[in-house]
Backbone as CSV, one residue per row, in Angstrom:
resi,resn,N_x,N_y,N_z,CA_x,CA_y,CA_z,C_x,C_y,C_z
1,UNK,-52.328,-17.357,-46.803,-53.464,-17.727,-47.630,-53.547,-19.258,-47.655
2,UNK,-54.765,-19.737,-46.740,-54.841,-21.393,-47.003,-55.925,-21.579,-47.887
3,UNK,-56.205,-20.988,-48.787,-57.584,-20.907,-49.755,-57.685,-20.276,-50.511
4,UNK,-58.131,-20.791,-52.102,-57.837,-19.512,-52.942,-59.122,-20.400,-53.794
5,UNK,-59.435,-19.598,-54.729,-61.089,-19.731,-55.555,-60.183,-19.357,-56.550
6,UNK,-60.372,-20.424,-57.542,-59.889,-20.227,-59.256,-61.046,-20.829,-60.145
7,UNK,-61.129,-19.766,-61.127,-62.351,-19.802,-62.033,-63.793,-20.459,-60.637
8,UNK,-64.174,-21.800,-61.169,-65.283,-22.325,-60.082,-64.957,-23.493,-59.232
9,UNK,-63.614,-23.460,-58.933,-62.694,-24.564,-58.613,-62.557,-23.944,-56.740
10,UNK,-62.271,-24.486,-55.728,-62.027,-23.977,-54.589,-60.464,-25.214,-54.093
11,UNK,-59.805,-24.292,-53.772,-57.892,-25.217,-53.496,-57.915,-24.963,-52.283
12,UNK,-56.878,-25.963,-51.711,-56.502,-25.572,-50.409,-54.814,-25.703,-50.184
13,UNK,-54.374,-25.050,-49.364,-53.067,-25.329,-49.567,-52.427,-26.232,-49.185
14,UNK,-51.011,-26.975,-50.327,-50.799,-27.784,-50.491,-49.172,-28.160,-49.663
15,UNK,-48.359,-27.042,-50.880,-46.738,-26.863,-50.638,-46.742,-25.554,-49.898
16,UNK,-46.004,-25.156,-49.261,-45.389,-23.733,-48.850,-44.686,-23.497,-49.804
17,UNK,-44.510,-22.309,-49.654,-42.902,-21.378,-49.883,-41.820,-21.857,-49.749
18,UNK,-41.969,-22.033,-47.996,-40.820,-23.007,-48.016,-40.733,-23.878,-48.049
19,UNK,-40.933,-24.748,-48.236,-41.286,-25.904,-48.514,-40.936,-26.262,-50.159
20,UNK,-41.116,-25.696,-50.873,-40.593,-25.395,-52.573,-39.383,-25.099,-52.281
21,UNK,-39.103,-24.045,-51.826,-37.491,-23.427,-51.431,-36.699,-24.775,-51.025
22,UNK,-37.167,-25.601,-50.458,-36.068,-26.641,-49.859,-36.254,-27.834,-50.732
23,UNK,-37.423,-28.648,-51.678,-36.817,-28.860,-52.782,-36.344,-28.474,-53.880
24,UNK,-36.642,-27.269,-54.317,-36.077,-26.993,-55.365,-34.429,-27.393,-54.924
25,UNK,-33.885,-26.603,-53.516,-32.370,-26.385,-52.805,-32.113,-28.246,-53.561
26,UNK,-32.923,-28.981,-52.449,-32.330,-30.741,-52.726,-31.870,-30.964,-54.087
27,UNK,-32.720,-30.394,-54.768,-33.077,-30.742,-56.509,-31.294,-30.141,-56.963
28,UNK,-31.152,-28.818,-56.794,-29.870,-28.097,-57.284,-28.790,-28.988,-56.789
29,UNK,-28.567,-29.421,-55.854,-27.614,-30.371,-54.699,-27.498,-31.646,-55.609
30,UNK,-28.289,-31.820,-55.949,-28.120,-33.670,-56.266,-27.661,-33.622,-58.201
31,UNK,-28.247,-32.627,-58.778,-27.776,-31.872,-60.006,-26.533,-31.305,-60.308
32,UNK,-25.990,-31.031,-59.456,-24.791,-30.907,-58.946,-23.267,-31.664,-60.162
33,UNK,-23.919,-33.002,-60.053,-22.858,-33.726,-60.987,-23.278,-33.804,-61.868
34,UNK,-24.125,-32.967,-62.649,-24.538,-32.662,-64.145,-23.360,-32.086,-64.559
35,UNK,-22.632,-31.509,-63.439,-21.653,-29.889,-64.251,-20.660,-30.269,-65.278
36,UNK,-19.810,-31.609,-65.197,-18.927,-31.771,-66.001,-19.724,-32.136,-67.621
37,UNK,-20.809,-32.330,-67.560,-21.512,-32.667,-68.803,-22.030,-31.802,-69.384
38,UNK,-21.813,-30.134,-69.033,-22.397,-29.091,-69.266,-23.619,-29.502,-70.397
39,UNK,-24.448,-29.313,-69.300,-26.179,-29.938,-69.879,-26.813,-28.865,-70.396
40,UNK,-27.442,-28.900,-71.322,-28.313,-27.803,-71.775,-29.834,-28.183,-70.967
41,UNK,-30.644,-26.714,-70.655,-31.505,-27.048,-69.578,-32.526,-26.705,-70.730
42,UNK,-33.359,-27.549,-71.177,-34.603,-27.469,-71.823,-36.278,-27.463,-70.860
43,UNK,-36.375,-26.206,-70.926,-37.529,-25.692,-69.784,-38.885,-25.771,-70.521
44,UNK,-39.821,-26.998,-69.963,-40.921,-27.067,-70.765,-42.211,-26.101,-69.990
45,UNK,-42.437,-24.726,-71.271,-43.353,-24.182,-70.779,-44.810,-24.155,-70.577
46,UNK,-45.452,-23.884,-70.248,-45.680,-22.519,-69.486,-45.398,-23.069,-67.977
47,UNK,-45.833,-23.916,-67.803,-45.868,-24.328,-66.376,-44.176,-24.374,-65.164
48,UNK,-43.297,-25.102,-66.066,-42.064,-24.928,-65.456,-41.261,-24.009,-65.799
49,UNK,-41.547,-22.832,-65.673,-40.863,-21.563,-65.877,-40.235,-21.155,-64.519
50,UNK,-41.668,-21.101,-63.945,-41.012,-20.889,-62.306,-40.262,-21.629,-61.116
51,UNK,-40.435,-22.848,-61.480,-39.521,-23.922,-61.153,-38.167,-23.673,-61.388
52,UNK,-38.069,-23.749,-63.081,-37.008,-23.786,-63.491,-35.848,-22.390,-63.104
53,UNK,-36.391,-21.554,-63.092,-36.009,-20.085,-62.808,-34.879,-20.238,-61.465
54,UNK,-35.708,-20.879,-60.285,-35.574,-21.202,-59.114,-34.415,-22.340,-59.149
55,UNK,-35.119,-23.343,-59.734,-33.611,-24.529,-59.904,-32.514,-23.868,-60.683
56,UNK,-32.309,-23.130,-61.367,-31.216,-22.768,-62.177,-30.222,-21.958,-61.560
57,UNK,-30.993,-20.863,-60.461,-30.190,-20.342,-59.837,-29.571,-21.006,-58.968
58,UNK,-30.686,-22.159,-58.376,-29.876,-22.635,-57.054,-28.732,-23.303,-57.345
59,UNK,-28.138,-23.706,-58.826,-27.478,-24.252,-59.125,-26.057,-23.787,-59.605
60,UNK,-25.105,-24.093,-58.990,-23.708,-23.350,-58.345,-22.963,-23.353,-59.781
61,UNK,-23.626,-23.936,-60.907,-22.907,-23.368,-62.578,-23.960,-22.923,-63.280
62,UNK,-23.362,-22.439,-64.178,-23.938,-21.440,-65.846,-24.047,-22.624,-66.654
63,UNK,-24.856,-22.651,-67.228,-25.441,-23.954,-68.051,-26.771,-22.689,-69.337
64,UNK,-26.504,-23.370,-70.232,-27.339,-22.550,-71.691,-28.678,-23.362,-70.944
65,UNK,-30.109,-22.509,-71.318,-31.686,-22.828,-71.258,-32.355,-22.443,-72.305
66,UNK,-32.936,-23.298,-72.644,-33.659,-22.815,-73.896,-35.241,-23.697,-73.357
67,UNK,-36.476,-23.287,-74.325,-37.347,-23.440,-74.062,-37.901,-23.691,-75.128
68,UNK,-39.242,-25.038,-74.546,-40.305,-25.672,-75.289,-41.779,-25.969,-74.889
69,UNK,-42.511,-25.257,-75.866,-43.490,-25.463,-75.807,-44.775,-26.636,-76.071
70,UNK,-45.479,-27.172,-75.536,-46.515,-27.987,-76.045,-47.734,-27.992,-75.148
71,UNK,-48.693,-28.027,-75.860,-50.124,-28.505,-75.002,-50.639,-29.464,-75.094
72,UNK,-51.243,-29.811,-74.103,-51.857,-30.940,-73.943,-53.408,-31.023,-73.509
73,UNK,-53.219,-29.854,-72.676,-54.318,-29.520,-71.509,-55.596,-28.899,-71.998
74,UNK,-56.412,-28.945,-71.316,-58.009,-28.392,-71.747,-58.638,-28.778,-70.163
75,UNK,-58.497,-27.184,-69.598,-58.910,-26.968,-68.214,-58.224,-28.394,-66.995
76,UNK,-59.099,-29.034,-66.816,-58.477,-30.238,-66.127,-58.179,-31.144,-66.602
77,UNK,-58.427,-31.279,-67.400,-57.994,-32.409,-68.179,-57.116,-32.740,-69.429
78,UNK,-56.812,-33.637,-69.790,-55.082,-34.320,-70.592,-56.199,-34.386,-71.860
79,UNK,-55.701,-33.714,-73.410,-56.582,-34.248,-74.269,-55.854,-35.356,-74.556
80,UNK,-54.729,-35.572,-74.367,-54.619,-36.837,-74.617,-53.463,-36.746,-76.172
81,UNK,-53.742,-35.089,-76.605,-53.355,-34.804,-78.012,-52.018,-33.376,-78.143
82,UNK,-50.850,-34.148,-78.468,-49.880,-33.273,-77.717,-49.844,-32.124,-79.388
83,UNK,-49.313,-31.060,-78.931,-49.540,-30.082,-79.833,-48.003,-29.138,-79.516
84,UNK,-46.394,-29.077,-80.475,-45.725,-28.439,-80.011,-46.217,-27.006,-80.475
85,UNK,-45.837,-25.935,-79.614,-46.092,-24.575,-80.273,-44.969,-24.008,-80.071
86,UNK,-44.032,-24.441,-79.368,-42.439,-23.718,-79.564,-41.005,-24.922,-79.201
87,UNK,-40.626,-24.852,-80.359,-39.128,-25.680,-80.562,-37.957,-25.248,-80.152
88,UNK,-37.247,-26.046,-79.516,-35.515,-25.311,-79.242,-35.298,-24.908,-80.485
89,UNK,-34.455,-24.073,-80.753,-33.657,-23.477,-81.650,-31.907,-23.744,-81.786
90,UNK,-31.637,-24.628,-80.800,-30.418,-24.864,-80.518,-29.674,-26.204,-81.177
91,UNK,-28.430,-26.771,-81.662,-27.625,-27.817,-81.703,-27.947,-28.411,-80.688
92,UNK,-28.257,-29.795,-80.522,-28.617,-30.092,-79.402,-27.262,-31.990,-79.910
93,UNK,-27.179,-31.950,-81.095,-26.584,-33.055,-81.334,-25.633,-33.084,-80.093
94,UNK,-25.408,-34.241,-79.688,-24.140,-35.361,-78.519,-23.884,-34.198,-77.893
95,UNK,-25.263,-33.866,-76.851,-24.960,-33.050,-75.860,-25.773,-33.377,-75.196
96,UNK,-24.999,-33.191,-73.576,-26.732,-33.818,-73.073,-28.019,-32.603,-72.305
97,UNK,-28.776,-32.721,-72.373,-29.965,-32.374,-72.611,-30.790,-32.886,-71.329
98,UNK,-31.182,-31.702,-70.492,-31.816,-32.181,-69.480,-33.486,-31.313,-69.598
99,UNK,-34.410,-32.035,-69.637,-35.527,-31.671,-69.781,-36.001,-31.209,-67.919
100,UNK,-36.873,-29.894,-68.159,-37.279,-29.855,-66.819,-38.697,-29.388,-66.964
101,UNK,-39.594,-30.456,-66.060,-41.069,-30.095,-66.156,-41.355,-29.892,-64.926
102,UNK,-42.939,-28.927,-64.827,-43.043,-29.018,-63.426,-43.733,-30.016,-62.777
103,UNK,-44.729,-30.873,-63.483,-45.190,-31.912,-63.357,-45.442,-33.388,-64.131
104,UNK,-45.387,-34.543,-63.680,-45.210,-35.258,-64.286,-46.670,-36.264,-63.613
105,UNK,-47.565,-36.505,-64.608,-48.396,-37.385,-64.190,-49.031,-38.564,-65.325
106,UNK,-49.319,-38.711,-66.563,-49.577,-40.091,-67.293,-48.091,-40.334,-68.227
107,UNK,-47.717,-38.884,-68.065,-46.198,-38.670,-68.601,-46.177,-39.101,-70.115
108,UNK,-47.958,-38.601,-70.571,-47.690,-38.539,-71.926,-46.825,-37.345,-72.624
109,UNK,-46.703,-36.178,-71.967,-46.257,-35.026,-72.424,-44.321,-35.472,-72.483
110,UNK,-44.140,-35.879,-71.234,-42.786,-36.492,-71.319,-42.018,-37.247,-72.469
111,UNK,-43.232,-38.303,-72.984,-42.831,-39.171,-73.754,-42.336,-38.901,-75.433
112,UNK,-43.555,-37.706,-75.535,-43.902,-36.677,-76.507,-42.418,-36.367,-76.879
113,UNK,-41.974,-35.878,-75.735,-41.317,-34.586,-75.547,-39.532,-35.424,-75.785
114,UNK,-39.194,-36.854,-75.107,-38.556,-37.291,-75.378,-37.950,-38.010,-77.072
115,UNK,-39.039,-38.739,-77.304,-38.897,-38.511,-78.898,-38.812,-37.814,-79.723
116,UNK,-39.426,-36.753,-79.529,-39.227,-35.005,-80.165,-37.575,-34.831,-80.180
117,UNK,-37.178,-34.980,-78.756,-35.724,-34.510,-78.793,-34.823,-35.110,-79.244
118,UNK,-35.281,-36.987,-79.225,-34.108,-38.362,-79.471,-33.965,-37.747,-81.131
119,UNK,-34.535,-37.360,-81.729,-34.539,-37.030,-83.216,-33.524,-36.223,-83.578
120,UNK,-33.357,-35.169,-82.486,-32.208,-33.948,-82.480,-30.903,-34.823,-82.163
121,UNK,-30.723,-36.119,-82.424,-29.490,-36.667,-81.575,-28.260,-36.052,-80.593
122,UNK,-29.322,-36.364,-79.435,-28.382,-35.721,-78.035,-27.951,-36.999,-77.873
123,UNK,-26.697,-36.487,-77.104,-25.869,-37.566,-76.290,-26.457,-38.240,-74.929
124,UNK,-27.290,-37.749,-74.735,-28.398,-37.923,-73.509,-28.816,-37.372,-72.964
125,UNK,-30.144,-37.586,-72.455,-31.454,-36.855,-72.455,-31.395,-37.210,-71.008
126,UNK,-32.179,-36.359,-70.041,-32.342,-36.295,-68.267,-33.653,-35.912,-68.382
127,UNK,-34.187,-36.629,-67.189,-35.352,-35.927,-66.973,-35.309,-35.242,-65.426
128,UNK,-35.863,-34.117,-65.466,-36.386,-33.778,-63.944,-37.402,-33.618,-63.508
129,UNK,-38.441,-33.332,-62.665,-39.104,-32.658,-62.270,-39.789,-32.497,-61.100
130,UNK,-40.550,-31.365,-60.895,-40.898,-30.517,-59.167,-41.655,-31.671,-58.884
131,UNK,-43.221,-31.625,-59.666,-43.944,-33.078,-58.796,-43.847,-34.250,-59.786
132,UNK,-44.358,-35.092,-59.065,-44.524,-36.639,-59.809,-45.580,-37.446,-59.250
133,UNK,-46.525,-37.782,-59.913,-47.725,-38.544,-59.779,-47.290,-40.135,-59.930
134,UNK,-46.453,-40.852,-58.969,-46.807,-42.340,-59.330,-47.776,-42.975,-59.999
135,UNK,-48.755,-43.144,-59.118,-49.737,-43.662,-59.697,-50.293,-43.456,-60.757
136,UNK,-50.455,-42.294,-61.439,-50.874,-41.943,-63.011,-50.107,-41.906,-63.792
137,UNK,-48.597,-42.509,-63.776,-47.892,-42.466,-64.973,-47.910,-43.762,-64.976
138,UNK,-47.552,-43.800,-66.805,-48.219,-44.830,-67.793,-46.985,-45.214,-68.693
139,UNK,-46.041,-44.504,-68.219,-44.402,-44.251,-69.458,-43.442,-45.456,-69.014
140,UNK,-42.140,-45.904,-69.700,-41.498,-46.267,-69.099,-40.592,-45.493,-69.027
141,UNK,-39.880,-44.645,-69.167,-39.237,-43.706,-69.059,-38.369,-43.112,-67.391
142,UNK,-37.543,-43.662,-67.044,-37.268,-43.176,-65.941,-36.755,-41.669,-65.391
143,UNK,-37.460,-41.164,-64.517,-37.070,-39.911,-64.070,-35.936,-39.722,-63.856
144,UNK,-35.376,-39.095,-64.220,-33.991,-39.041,-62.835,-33.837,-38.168,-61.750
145,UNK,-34.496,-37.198,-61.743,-34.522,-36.133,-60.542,-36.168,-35.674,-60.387
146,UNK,-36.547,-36.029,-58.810,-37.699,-35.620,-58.637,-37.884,-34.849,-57.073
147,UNK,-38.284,-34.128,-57.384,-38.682,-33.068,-56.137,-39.442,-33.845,-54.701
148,UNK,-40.270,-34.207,-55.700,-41.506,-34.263,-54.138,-42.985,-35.649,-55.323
149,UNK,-42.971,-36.002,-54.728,-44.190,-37.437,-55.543,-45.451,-37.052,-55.021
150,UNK,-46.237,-37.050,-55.046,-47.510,-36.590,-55.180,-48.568,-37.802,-55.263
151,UNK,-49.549,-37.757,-54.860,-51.079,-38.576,-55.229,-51.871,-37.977,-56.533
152,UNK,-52.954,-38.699,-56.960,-53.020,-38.268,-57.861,-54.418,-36.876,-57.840
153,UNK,-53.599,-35.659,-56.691,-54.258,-34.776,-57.033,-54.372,-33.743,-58.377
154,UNK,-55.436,-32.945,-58.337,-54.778,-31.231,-59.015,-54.531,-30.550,-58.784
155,UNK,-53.592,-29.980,-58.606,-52.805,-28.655,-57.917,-53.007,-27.869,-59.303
156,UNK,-52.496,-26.533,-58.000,-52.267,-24.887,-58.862,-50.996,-24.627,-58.021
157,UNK,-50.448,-23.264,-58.992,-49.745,-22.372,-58.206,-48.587,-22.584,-58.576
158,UNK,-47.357,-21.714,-58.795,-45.873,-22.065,-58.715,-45.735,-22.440,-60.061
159,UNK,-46.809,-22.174,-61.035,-46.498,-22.278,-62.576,-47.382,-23.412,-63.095
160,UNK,-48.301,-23.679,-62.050,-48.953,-24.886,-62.443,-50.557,-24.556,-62.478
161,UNK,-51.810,-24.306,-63.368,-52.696,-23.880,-64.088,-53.790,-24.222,-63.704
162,UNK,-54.790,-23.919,-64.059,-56.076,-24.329,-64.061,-56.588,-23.143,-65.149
163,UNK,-57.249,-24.268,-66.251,-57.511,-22.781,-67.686,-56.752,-21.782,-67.544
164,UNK,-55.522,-21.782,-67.009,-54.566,-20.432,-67.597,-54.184,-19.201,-66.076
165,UNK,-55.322,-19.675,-65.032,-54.816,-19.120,-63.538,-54.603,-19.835,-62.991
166,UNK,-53.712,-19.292,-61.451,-53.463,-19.879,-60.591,-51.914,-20.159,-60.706
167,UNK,-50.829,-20.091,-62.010,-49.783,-19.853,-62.070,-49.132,-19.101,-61.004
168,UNK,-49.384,-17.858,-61.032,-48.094,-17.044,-60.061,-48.793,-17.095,-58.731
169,UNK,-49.133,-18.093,-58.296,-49.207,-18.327,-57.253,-48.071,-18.644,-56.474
170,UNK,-47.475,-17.978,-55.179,-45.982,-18.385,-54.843,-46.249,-19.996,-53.427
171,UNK,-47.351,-20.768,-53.963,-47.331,-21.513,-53.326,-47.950,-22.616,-54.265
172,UNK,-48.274,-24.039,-53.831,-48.994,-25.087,-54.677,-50.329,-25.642,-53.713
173,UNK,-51.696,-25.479,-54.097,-52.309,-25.605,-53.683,-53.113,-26.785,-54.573
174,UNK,-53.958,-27.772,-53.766,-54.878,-28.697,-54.372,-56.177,-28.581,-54.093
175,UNK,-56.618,-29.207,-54.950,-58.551,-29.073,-55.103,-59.167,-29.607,-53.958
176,UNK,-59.533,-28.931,-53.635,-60.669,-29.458,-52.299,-62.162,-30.389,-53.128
177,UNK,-62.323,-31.451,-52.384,-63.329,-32.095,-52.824,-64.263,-31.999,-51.755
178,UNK,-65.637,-32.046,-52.204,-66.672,-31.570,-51.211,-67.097,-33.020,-51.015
C-alpha cells in the first residue's frame, strides 16, 4: 500500500515496516545502558503506544511502564493548549524516568510533559522518541534518543493520527501536497 485516503486528507508512503523495525532495533541497542538505572518507561498516549510496545520488547530487560495522557491536537493542528487526561499513578520520586513519544515537533507537549513530571521529583528524566521535527521545535530541552528526524511534514500511521485515524496503520505515511 503506497496510498491511503484518511478522512479528506490523501498520504503517501513514508517509513516501511521495515524500516520502523530497524529503528525501533537502533533505538533498543543504544537504550541498552539505561539497564543499571532501572528506568521507569512513561508511554505518552495515544500515539506512542505502538512504538513503545515495539521498543520495549526490543529491549533485552524488564523495566515497569506506565502511561500518560494529554492533548493537544485538533485534527492537524497544535492548539497550542495542553490538556492532561491521564496521570502516572506511580512513585516516581529519585528514579529515573524515561518519557517515550512518538513524535516530537514544537515540543510543546514535551515541555508540558517535563514539568508535569520535575514536580514528581525523579532522579532524572530521558527523553526519547520515533520522529523528530528539527526545524519546528521551539524547546530547549534535549532529546536523548531519537529514531529517525524528519522535515516538517504530517504523517499518519504506527500510532500517529489524523482526527483519530490512520493509527494502526503498520507503516508511516505523509501528506501529499497537490
Amino acid at each position: 500500500m503506497s496510498l491511503v485516503q484518511i478522512h479528506d486528507k490523501e498520504f503517501g508512503l513514508f517509513i516501511s515496516k521495515k524500516e520502523l523495525e530497524s529503528i525501533v532495533d537502533q533505538m533498543a541497542k543504544k537504550m541498552e545502558s539505561l539497564q543499571s538505572q532501572a528506568p521507569i518507561f512513561i508511554v505518552v498516549l495515544n500515539g506512542s503506544f505502538f512504538f513503545a510496545s515495539d521498543l520495549l520488547k526490543a529491549l533485552s530487560f524488564d523495566s515497569e511502564v506506565h502511561f500518560i495522557k494529554v492533548k493537544s491536537y485538533e485534527g492537524m493542528e497544535s492548539s497550542g493548549k495542553m490538556n492532561l487526561i491521564l496521570d502516572i499513578n506511580v512513585d516516581v520520586s529519585n528514579r529515573t524516568i524515561v518519557i517515550l513519544e512518538d513524535i516530537i515537533d514544537t515540543g510543546t507537549t514535551l515541555h508540558y510533559l517535563i514539568i508535569h513530571l520535575q514536580e514528581k521529583n525523579p532522579k532524572k528524566i530521558i527523553t526519547a522518541s520515533l520522529l523528530f521535527k528539527p526545524n519546528s521545535y521551539k524547546q530547549e530541552h534535549t532529546i536523548d534518543f531519537i529514531g529517525k528526524s524528519i522535515e516538517n511534514d504530517f504523517v499518519v500511521g504506527y500510532g500517529l493520527d489524523y482526527d483519530e485515524l490512520g493509527r494502526t496503520l503498520p507503516q508511516i505515511f505523509k501528506l501529499k501536497h497537490d
